[in-house]
C-alpha positions in Angstrom: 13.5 11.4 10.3 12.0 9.7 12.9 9.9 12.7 14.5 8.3 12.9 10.9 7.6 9.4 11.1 5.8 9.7 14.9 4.2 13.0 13.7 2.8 10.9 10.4 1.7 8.3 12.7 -0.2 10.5 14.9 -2.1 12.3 11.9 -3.3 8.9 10.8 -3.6 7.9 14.1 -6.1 10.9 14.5 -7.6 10.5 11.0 -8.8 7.4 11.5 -10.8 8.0 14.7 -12.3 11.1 13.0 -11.2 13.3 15.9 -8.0 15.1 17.2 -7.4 15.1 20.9 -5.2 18.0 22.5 -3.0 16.3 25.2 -1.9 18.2 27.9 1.7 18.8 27.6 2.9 20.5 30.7 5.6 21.5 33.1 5.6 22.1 36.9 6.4 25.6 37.2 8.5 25.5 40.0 8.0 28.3 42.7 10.4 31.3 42.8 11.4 33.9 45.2 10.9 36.3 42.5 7.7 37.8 40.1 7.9 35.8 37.1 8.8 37.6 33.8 8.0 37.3 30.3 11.0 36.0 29.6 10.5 32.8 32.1 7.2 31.4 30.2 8.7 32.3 27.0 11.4 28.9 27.7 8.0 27.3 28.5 7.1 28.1 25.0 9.6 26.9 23.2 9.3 23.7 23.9 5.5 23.5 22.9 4.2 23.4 26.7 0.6 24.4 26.3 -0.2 24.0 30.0 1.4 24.5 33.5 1.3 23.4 37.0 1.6 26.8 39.2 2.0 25.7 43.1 1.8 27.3 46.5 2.5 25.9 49.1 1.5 25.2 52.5 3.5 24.1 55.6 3.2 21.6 58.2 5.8 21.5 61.3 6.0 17.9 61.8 4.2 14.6 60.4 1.5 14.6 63.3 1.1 18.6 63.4 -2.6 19.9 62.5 -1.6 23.0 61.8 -1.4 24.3 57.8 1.0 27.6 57.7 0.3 29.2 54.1 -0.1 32.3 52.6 2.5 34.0 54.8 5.2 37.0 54.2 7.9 35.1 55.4 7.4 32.3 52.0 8.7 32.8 48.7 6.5 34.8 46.7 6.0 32.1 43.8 4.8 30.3 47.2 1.7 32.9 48.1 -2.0 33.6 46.7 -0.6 36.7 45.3 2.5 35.3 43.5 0.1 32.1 42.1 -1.8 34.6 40.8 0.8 36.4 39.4 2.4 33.5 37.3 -0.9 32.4 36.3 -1.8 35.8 35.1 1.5 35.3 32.9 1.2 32.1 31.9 -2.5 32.7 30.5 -1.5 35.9 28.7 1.0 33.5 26.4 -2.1 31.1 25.7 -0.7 28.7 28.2 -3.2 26.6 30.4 -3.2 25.9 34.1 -3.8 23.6 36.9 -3.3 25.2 40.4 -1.3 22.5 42.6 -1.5 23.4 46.2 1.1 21.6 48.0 2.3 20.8 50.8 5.9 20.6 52.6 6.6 18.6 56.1 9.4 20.2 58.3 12.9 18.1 57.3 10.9 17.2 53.6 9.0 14.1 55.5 7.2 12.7 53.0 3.4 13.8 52.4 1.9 10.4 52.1 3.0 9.6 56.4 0.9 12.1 57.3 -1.2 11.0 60.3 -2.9 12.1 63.1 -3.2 10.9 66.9 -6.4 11.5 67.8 -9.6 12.6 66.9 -9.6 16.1 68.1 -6.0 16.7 66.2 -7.2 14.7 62.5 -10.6 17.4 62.9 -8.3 20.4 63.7 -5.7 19.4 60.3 -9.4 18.8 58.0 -10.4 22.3 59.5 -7.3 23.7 58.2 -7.0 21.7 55.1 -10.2 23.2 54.4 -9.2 26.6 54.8 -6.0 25.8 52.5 -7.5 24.1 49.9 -11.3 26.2 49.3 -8.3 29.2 49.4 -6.8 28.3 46.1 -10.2 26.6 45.0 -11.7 30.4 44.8 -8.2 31.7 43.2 -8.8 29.0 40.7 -12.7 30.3 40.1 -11.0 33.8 40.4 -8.2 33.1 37.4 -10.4 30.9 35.1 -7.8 28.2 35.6 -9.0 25.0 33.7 -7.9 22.4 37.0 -7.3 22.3 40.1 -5.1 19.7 41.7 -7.2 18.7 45.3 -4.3 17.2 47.1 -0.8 15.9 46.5 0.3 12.2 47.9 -1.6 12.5 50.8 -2.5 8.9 51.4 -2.8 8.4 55.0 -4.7 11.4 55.6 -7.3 9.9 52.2 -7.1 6.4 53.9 -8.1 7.2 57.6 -10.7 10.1 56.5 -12.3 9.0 53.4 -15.8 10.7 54.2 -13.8 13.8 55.2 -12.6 14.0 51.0 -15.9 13.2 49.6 -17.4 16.5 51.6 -14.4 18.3 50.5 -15.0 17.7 47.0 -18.8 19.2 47.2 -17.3 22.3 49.0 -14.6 23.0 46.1 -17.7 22.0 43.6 -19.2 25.3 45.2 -16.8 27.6 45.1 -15.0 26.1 41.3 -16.1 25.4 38.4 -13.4 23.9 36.6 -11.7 20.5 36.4 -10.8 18.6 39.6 -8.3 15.9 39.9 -6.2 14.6 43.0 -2.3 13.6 42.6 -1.9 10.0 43.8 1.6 8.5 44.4 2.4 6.0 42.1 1.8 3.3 44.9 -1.1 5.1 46.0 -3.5 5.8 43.3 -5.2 2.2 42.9 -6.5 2.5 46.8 -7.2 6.6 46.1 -11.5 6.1 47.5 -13.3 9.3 45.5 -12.2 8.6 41.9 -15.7 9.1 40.6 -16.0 12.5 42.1 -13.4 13.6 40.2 -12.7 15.0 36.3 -9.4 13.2 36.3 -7.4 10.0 37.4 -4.2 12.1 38.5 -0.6 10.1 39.5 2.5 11.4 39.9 4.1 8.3 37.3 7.3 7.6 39.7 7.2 4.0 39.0 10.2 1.5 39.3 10.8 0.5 35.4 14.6 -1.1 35.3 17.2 -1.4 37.6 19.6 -1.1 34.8 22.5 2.0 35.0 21.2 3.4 31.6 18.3 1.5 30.1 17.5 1.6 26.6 13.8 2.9 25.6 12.7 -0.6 24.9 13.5 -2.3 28.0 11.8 0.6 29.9 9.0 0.2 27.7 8.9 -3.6 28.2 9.0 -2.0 32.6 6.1 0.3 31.6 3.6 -2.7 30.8 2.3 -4.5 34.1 2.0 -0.5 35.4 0.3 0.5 32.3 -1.9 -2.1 32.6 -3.5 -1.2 36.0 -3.5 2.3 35.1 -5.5 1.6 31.4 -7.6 -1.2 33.8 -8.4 2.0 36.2 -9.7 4.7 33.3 -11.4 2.2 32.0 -13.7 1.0 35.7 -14.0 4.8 36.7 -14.6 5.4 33.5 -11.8 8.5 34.3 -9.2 10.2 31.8 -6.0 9.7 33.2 -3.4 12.6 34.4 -0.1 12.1 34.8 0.2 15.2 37.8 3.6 14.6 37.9 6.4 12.7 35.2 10.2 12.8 35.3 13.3 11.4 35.6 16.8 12.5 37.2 19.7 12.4 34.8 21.6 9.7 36.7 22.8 6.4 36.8 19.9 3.9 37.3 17.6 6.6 36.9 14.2 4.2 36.4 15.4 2.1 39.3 13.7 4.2 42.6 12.2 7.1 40.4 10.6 9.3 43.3 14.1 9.2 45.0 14.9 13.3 45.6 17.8 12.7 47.6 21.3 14.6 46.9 23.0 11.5 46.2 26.1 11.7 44.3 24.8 9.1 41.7 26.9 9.5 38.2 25.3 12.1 35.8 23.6 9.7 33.4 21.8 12.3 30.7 21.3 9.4 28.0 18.9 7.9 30.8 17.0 10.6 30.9 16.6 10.5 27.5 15.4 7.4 27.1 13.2 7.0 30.1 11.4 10.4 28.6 10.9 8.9 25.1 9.5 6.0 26.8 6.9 7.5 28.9 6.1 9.7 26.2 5.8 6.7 23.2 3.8 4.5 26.0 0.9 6.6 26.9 0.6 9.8 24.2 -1.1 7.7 22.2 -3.3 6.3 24.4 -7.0 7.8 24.3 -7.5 7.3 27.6 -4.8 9.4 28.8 -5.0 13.2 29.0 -1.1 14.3 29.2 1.1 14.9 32.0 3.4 18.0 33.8 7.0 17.2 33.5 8.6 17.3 37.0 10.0 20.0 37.3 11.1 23.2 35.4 12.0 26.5 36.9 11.5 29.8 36.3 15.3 30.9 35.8 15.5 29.0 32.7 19.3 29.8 31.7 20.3 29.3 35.6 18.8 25.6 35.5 19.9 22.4 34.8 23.1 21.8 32.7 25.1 18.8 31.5 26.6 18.6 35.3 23.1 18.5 37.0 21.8 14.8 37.8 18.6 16.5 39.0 15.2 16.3 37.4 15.0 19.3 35.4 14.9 18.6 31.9 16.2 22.3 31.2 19.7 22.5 29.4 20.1 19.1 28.7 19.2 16.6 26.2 15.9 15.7 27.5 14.8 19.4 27.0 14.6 18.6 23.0 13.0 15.4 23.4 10.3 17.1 25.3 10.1 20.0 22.7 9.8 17.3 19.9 6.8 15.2 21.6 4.9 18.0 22.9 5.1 20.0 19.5 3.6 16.7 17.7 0.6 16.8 20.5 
């Protein structure tokens, strides 16, 4: 009963401004060692997804390396040019949309936003191969049609100490794709984030502290969403910017909303009613919202019936509660 009532509201909703707005309801289509299959997208499909984040990766040996490794034999094919291209060729032949997400990992999973350079020489040798990484997957995006492209993923420190660096990048992608460009900001990051106007959208990836409650209910992470909400409406609204939520979920733990970025293999309680709720949260906070464009749940993987579980306090939605309340939302959008 109550989906009917959120799908009724959203018809009126939609009625009344004289225009229906397709959201983007997607998943982060995890990397595999393997082709994917029809089989794969066809979980995707279920649950209503009608667009997915596909992304290779790149490698860096240490935070103050240069160097970008990518596009090697010895990665995982789902990792490559030529395994992107394969699960976007897939995903597009089901109807289903996609934004190419070049990412990259730090030896030891160091985290993105730290990296920084020590001189000059070394921060002109890592923009030289950032170039070559990025304007890469910037002509496989031209090459596939694919409606975005993600720029960069919660790289702070490099966007902080090179700002005029990103602004030239921008004009090179510009040149090579002609599709939709956004960046994925950290949730602490994106309100400092310097190039905003040169993008299509206002991308964050929506880890942001809501409750420090073991299993909170929807309303008092909805009551958590409002201060961040606020900043992130203000934003769309100065830039003038849709706003992209590169990244959303939540593990099925206990305290789940408390440190929401936290990836560690902690041994945290599995807690799949806070999951739950912190999705129908997100979801009733910002669908509805004009200014925001939709979101990529974080994360779903390609082995569908391999994934998740009731005994998994991971992220993955997949075979667990929070897998229907996906399905419901997306199909109303």
């Amino acid at each position: 009963m109550r989906a009917l009532e959120l799908l009724l509201l959203c018809f009126l909703q939609a009625s009344c401004t004289g225009q229906v707005v397709e959201k983007i309801n997607g998943v982060s289509f995890v990397a595999s060692r393997e082709e994917a299959v029809q089989a794969h997208v066809d979980e995707v499909i279920k649950i209503h997804a009608n667009h997915a984040a596909v992304m290779p990766f790149g490698f860096i040996r240490d935070i103050s390396s240069p160097e970008i490794i990518f596009d090697t034999e010895r990665q995982w094919f789902g990792e490559t040019r030529k395994g992107a291209k394969q699960y976007i060729s897939l995903l597009q032949k089901n109807g289903v949309k996609v934004m190419i997400k070049p990412q990259i990992w730090i030896w030891r999973g160091e985290f993105t936003g730290t990296l920084k350079m020590k001189s000059e020489e070394d921060w002109k040798t890592l923009e030289a191969s950032y170039d070559q990484f990025i304007l890469n997957y910037a002509e496989l995006a031209q090459e596939t049609k694919a409606e975005l492209l993600c720029i960069g993923t919660e790289l702070e420190q490099f966007v902080k100490n090179r700002p005029d660096y990103w602004k030239t990048l921008i004009k090179k992608i510009r040149k090579v794709y002609d599709g939709k460009l956004t960046y994925a900001a950290n949730w602490d990051e994106f309100p400092r984030t310097t190039f905003w106007e040169d993008l299509d959208f206002i991308g964050i990836d929506a880890y942001f502290p809501l409750s420090e409650e073991k299993t909170p209910t929807v309303e008092q992470l909805k009551k958590g969403w409002q201060p961040w909400k606020e900043k992130i409406s203000q934003l769309a609204k100065t830039k003038n910017k849709p706003v992209l939520f590169t990244e959303f979920g939540y593990r099925s733990m206990d305290y789940t909303a408390k440190k929401p970025w936290l990836v560690d293999r902690n041994d945290e309680n599995v807690n799949l009613e806070a999951q739950v709720n912190a999705k129908k949260a997100i979801f009733s906070e910002f669908w509805n919202e004009k200014w925001f464009a939709g979101g990529y749940v974080w994360k779903w993987f390609i082995q569908h019936d391999r994934s998740g579980g009731a005994e998994d306090n991971r992220f993955t939605p997949q075979n667990k509660p929070a897998q229907e309340v996906i399905r419901e939302f997306y199909k109303m959008y």
